[in-house]
C-alpha positions in Angstrom: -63.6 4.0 -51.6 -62.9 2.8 -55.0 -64.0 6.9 -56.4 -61.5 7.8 -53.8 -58.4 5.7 -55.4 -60.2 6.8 -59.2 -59.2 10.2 -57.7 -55.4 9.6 -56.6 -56.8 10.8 -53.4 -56.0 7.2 -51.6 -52.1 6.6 -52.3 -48.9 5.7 -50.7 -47.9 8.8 -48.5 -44.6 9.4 -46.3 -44.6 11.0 -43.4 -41.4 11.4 -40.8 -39.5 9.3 -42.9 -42.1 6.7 -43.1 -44.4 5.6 -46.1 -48.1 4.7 -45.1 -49.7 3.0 -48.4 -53.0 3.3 -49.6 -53.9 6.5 -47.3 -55.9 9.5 -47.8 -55.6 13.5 -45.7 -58.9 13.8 -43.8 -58.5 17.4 -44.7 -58.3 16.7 -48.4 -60.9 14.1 -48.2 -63.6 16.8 -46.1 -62.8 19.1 -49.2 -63.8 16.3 -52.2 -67.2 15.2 -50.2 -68.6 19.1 -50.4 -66.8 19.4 -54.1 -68.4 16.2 -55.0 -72.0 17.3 -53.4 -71.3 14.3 -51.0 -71.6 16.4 -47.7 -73.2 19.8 -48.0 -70.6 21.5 -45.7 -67.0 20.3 -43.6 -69.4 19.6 -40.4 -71.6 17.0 -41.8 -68.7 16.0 -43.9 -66.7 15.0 -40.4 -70.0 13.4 -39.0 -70.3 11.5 -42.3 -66.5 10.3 -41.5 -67.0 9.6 -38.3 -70.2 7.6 -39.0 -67.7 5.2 -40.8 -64.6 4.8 -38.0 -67.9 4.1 -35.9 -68.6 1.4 -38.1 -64.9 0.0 -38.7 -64.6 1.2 -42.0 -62.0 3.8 -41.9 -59.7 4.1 -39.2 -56.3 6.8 -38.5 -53.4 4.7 -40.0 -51.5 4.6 -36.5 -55.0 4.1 -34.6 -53.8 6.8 -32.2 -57.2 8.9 -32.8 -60.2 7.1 -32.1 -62.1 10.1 -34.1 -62.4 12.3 -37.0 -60.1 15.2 -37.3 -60.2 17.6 -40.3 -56.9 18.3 -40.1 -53.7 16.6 -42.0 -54.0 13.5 -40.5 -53.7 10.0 -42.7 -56.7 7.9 -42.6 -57.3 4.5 -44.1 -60.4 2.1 -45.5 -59.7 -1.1 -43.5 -60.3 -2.8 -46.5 -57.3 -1.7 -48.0 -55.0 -3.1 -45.4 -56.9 -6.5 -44.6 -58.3 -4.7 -40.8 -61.9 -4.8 -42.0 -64.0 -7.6 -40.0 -65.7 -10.1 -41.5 -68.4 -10.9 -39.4 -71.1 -13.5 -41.3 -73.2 -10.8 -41.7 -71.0 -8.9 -43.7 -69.8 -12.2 -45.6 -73.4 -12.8 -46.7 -74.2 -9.5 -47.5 -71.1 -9.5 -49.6 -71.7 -12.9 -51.3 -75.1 -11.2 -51.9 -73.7 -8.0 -53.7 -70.9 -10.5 -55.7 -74.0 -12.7 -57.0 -75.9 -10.0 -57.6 -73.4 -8.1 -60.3 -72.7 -11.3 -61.9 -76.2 -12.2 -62.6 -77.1 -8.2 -64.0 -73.9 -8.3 -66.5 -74.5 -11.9 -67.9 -76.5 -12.2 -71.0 -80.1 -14.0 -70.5 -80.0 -13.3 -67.0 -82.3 -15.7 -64.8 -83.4 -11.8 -62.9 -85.9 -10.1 -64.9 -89.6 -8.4 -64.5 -92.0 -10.9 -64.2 -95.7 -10.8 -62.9 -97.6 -12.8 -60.5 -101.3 -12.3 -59.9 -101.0 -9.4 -62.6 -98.2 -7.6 -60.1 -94.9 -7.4 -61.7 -91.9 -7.5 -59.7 -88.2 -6.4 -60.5 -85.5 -8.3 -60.3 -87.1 -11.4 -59.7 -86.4 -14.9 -60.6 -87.7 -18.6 -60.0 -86.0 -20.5 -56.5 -85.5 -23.6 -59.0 -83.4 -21.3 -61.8 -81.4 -20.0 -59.2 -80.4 -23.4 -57.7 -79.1 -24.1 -61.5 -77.5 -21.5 -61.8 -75.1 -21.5 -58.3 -74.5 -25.3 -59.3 -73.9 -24.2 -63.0 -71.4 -21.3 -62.4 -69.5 -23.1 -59.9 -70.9 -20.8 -56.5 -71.7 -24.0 -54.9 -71.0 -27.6 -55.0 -74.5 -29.1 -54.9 -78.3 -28.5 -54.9 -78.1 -29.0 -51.0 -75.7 -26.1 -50.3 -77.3 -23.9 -52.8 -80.6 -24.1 -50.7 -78.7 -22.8 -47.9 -77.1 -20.2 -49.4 -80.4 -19.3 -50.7 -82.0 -19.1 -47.2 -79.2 -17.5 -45.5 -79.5 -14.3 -48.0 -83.4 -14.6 -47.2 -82.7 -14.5 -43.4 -80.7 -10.9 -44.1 -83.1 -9.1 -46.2 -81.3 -9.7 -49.1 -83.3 -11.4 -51.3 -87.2 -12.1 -51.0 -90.4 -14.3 -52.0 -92.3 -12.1 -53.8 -95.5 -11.9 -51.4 -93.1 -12.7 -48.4 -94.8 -15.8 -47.7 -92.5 -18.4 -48.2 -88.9 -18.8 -47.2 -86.3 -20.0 -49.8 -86.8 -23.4 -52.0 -85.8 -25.6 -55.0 -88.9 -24.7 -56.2 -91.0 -22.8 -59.3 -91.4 -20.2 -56.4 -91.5 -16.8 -57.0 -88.6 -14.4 -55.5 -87.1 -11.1 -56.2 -83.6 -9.5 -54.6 -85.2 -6.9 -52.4 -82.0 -5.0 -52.8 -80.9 -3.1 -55.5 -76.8 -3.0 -55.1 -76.4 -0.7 -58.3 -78.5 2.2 -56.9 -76.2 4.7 -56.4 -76.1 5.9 -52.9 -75.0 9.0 -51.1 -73.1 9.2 -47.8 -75.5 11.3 -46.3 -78.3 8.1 -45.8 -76.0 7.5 -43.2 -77.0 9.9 -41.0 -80.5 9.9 -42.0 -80.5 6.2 -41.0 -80.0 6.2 -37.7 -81.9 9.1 -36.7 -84.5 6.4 -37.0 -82.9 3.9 -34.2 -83.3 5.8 -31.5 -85.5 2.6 -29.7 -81.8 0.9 -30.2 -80.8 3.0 -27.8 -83.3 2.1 -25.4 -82.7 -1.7 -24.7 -86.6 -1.7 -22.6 -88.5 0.6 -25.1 -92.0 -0.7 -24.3 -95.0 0.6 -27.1 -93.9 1.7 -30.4 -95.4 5.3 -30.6 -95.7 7.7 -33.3 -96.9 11.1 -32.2 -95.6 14.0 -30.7 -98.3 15.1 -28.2 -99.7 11.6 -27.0 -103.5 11.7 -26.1 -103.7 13.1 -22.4 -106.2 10.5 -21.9 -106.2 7.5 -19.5 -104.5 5.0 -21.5 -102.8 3.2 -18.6 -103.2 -0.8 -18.0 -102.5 -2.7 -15.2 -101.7 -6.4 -17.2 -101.5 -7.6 -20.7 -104.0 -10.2 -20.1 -104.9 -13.5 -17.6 -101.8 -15.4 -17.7 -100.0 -16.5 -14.3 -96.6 -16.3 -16.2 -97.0 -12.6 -16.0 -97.0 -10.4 -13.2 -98.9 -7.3 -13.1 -97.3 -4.3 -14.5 -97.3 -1.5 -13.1 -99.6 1.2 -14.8 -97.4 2.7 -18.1 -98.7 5.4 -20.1 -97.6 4.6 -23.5 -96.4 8.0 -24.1 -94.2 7.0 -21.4 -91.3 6.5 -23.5 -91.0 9.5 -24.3 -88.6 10.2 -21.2 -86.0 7.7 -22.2 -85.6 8.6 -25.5 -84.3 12.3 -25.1 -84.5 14.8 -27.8 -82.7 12.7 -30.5 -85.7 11.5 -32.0 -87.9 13.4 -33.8 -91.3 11.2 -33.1 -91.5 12.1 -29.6 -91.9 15.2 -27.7 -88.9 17.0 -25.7 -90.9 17.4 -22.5 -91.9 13.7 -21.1 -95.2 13.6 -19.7 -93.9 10.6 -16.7 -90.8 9.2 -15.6 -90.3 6.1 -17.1 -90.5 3.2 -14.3 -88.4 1.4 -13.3 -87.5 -1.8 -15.6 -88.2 -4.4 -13.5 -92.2 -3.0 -13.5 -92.8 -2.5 -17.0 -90.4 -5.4 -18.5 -91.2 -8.8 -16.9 -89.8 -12.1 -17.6 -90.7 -13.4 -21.6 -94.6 -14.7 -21.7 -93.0 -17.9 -23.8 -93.2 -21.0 -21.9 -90.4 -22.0 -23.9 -87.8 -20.7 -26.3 -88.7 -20.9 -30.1 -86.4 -21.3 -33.1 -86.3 -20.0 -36.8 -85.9 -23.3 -37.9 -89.3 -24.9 -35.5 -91.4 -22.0 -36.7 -90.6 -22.9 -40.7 -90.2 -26.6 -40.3 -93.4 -28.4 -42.7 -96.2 -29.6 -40.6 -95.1 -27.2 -37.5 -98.1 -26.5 -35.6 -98.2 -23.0 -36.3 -100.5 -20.6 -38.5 -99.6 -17.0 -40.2 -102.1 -14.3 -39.6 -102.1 -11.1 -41.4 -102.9 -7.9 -39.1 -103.8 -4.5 -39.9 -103.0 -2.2 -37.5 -103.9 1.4 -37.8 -101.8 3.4 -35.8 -104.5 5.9 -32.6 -103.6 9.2 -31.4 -100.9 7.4 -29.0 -99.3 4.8 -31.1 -100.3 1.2 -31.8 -99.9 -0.3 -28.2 -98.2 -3.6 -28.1 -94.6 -4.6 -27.0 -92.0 -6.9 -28.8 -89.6 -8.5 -27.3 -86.6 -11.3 -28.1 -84.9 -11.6 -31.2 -84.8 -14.5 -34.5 -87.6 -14.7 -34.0 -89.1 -12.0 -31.9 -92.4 -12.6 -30.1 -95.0 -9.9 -28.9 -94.5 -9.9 -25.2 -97.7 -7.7 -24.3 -100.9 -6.2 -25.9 -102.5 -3.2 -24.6 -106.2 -4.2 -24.4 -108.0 -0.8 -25.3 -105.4 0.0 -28.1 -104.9 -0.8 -32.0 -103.3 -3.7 -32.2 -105.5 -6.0 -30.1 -108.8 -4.6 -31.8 -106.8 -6.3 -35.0 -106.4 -9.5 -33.1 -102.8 -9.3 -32.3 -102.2 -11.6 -28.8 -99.1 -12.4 -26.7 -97.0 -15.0 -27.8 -97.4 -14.5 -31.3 -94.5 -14.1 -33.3 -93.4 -11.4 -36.0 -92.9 -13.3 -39.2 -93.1 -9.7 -41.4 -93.3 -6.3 -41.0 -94.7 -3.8 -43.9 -94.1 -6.4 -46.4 -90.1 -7.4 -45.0 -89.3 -10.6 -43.8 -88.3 -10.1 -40.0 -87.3 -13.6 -39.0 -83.8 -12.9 -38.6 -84.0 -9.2 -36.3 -84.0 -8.5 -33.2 -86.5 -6.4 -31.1 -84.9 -2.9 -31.8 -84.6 -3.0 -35.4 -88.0 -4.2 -35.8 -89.2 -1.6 -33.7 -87.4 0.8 -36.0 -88.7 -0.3 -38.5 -92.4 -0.4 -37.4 -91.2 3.7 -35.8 -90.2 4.9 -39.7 -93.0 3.0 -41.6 -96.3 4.0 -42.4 -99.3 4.9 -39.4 -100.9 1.9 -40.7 -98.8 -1.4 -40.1 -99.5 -4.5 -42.0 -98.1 -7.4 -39.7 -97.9 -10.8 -40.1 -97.4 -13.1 -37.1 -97.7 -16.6 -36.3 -99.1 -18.5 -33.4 -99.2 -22.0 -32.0 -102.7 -23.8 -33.6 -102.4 -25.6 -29.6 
């Protein structure tokens, strides 16, 4: 957006006797992504566009197209006419981004490279230093509120402890911003992002798989383990995902082995006696221990089903598969996935991101010491 206004290609425009400010020609702006190296051609240029109407970004200044057409047509960024929303998501992630650039272009910065246990980390800085400086630079009124604001970029990836073991505190602890806001990046990780949430798609994805030709063997189960709270489930090949997630997805093959069951029979009620919050699972003294798993991905995938959101819990365990030969049980819940703090996700996002990452999964969970 701001390259765009650099450019003179956002500016006040009349059309039919009426001016529309701060507007660009989607034609015009098609032509700068390829002449820019933005979009290698106009098709992925429009899909590129389109990716960001999706997203309330960008919409046609009379809102009477809810797409993308290359064609003279005025477009605007909602930003620049006070349409964009501002969920609290996009507030913190903001107020992330804002703290961020004032802390690289100050002198003496608190962020620098510093080493723990001989690993050196970027952008990283003491819990304690940062709580100075937010009451220091005026960001926040008190020690109290700067704690919160501290968590609350935690909670949405934005900043980390180093070995992801703690969450945010006025304390000599360790942290790092897990996001680097002045990496340059190119419209195209757009698309390439969510060719990766195809499980969002699929609201009942049951087992996170990997390959493309599943293991024709019998890897069918009929429950998750003795537990009255769960009723039997009705035999599922893992692979059997396959046939709800089409061809979109590049991990899984084009010809489903089964037809996936009905949901009902392979999703049954949570296997949590009671609902669990963020706040119970953190709190000091909770009775409730991390354990770190190492799950090495098998021929079919890593067999084991999460379910809920902030947090999310594993809701069933394939006996014979990788995950419960690394200890992984129902009930547990995912505290990190691959080294990222997961607290704050829902089901399909951590599923994405267990889908992209590496065959083997490093997992940390927590479960009640009762």
């Amino acid at each position: 957006r701001l390259r765009l206004h650099d450019g003179k290609l956002i500016k006040d425009r009349r059309y039919h006797l009426r001016t529309y400010p701060n507007c660009f020609v989607a034609k015009e702006l098609t032509d700068w992504l390829i002449d820019h190296k933005e979009a290698p051609d106009r098709e992925t240029g429009i899909r590129l566009m389109q990716k960001l109407m999706d997203h309330y970004i960008i919409h046609h200044v009379c809102d009477e197209h809810s797409d993308y057409k290359d064609a003279k047509l005025l477009y605007r960024f909602r930003k620049d006419d006070g349409t964009f929303p501002l969920s609290k998501d996009v507030r913190v992630f903001m107020r992330g981004q804002s703290l961020y650039e004032k802390l690289v272009s100050v002198e003496e910065s608190i962020l620098k490279v510093r080493e723990e246990n001989s690993v050196k980390y970027q952008r990283a800085f003491l819990g304690c230093e940062m709580i100075d400086w937010l009451v220091q630079e005026g960001e926040v009124e008190n020690r109290k509120e700067a704690v919160e604001l501290g968590r609350a970029l935690l909670e949405h990836g934005i900043i980390q402890h180093v070995s992801n073991r703690h969450h945010f505190f006025d304390s000599d602890i360790l942290y790092q911003f897990w996001i680097n806001f002045r990496r340059r990046r190119r419209l195209t990780e757009l698309l390439n992002e969510n060719s990766s949430r195809a499980l969002s798609e699929s609201p009942d994805s049951p087992f996170c798989l990997r390959k493309l030709n599943p293991d024709p063997g019998n890897t069918s189960f009929l429950s998750v383990q003795t537990n009255k709270e769960i009723k039997i489930v009705s035999a599922v090949r893992r692979s059997s995902i396959t046939s709800l997630a089409g061809n979109s997805n590049p991990y899984f093959s084009t010809t489903p082995t089964l037809v996936f069951p009905p949901v009902a029979e392979c999703n049954p009620k949570s296997v949590l006696k009671r609902p669990v919050t963020n706040e119970e699972l953190l709190s000091p003294g909770a009775p409730y221990i991390k354990k770190t798993l190492t799950i090495v991905g098998d021929a079919v995938g890593w067999g084991f089903v999460v379910r809920g959101g902030r947090p999310c819990h594993i809701q069933a365990v394939d006996p014979g598969g990788p995950a419960a030969a690394a200890g992984m049980k129902v009930c547990q819940f995912v505290f990190s996935v691959n080294g990222m703090y997961v607290l704050h996700l829902d089901y399909q996002t951590i599923s994405s991101l267990i889908m992209t990452g590496p065959r083997t999964l490093v997992m940390e969970v927590m479960e009640a010491t009762e």
